[in-house]
N, C-alpha and C positions, 0 to 999 in steps of 0.2 A: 573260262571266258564268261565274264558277264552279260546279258543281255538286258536291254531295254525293256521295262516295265511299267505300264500306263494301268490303270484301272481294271485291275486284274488280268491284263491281256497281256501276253509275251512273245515277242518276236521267233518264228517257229510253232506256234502255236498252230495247230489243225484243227480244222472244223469242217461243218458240212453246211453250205449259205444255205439260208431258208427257198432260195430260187432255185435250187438245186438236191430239193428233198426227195426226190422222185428217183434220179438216178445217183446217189448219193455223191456226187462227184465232190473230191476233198479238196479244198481251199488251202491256201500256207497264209499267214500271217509274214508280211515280209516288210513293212517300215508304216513309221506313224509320220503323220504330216502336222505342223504344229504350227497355228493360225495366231499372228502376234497383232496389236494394235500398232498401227504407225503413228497415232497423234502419242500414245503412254509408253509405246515399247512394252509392255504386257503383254502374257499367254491370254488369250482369249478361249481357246478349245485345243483340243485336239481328234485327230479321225486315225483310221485305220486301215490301212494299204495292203491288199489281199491278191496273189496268184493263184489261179488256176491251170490246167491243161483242159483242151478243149479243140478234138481232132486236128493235133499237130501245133496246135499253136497255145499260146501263155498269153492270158488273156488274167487283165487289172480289174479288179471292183474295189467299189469303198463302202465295206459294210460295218454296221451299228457296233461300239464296243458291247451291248447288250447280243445282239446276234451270235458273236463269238464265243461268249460266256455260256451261254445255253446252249448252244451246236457244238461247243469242243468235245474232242475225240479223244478218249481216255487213253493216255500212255502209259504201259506198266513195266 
């Protein structure tokens, strides 16, 4: 199954948010949001949609595709 592939970021991808360097708690990469123009119909950008766990509850951030790039957690 193929996944979704933005500017080097991949859906599943794990990281550790810079907000969260302390207690390394691990972030998923789980959908990108993708911001069109309504006058062109054009991509204008796109962002990154991030879960965490956070005492019992899943808790959403939208962090930098740079952030994720530099914090991913190596899979072997």
């Amino acid at each position: 199954m193929k996944t979704m592939k933005i500017k080097n970021v991949e859906i599943g991808d794990k990281f550790i948010n810079t907000t969260h360097r302390k207690s390394k708690r691990i972030s998923t990469v789980v959908d990108f949001i993708e911001r069109k123009s309504f006058v062109s119909g054009k991509i204008i950008d796109y962002e990154v949609v991030s879960q965490h766990e956070f005492m019992g509850q899943t808790l959403t951030s939208y962090p930098s595709f740079t952030t994720v790039v530099r914090n991913r957690i190596k899979q072997s």
